[in-house]
C-alpha positions in Angstrom: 95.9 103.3 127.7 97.7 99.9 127.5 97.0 96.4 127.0 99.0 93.0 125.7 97.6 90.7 123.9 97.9 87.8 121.8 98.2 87.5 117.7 98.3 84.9 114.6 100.6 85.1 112.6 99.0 83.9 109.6 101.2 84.5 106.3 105.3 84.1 105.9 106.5 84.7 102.8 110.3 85.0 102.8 113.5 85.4 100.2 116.8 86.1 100.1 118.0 89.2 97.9 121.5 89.2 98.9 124.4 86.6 99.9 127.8 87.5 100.4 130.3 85.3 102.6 128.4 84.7 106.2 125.8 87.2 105.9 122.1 86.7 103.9 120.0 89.4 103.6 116.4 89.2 103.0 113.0 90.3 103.1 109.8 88.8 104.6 106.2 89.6 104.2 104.2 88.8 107.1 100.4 89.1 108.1 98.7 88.8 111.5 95.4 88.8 112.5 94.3 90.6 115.6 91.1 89.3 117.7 91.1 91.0 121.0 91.3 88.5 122.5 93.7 87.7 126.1 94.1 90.9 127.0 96.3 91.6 130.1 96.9 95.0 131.3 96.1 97.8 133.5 92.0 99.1 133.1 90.8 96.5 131.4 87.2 97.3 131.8 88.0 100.2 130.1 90.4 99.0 127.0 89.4 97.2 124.4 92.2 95.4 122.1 93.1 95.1 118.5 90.2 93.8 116.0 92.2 93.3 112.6 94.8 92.3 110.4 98.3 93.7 109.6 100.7 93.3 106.8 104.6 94.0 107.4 107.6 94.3 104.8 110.8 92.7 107.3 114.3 93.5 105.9 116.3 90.9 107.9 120.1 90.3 108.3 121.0 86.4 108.9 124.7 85.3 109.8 126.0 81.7 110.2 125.3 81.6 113.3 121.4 82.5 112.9 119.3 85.7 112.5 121.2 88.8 113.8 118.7 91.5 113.4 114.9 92.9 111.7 113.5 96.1 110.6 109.9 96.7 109.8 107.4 98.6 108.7 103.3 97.3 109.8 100.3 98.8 108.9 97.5 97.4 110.9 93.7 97.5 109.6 90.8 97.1 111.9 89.7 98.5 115.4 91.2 99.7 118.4 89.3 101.0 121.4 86.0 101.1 119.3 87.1 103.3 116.7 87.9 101.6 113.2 90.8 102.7 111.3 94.5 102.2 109.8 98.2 102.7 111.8 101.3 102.0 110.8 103.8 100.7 113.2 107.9 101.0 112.8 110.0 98.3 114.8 112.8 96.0 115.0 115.2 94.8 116.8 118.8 92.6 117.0 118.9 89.0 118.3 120.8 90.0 121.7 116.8 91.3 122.0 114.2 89.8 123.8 111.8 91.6 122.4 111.2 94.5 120.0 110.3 97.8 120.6 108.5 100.4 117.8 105.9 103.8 117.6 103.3 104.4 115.9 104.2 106.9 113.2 100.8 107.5 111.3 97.5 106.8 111.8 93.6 107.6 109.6 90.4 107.4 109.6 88.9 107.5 112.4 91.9 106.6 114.1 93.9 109.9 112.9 95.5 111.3 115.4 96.8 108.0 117.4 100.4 108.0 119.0 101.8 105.8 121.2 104.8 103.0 121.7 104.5 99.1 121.0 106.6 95.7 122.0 106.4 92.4 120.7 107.5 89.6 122.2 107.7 85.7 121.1 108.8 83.1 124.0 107.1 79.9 125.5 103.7 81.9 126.1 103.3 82.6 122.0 103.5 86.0 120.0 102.0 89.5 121.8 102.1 92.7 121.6 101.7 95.6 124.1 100.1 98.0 123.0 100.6 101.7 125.2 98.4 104.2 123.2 96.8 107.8 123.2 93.7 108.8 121.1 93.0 112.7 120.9 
């Protein structure tokens, strides 16, 4: 199955751990809250979105010039198609990106077993992410 839809991001919590000539790196903590809410995709009578918060842990590379590239790791909380559970998402991308791919890599409760791709984007229509998913 796969749907977009919107998110909040709610919580930003950014520092630098290391400085040396042009380039900054640093972390980020970031939440999101999830409410199923504008979903756009293929069966939609069918899919039902992401209930839920997440939590990721960015590592981010900065230059003078601006951000140059992300890594994260999410773990999302909450319910997707009905079934309530935790995943954990892994994605980046570089700033030559216009938007940023990532998997799901593990999944419980009663959402053990999920697999599937993700993209987040963030442009003039706000953050979203497209979700494209299998449940066993």
């Amino acid at each position: 199955m796969r749907f977009t839809q919107a998110f909040e991001i709610t919580k930003w919590d950014q520092s630098t751990y290391d400085e040396s000539g042009e380039l900054t790196l640093g972390r980020a903590v970031v939440g999101k809250t999830f409410t199923g809410s504008k979903l756009e995709g293929a069966d939609l009578d069918q899919v039902e979105g992401l209930e839920g918060t997440s939590t990721a842990e960015l590592l981010m590379v900065g230059t003078a010039q601006g951000p140059a590239a992300y890594t994260a790791v999410e773990r999302f909380t909450g319910t997707l198609a009905g079934r309530d559970g935790t995943f954990v998402i892994v994605h980046g991308a570089s700033a030559d990106q216009t938007s940023s791919p990532g998997k799901i890599v593990a999944a419980d409760g009663d959402l053990t077993g999920l697999t599937g791709t993700v993209v987040y984007e963030h442009d003039d229509q706000g953050p979203r992410l497209t979700v494209d998913y299998e449940l066993p």
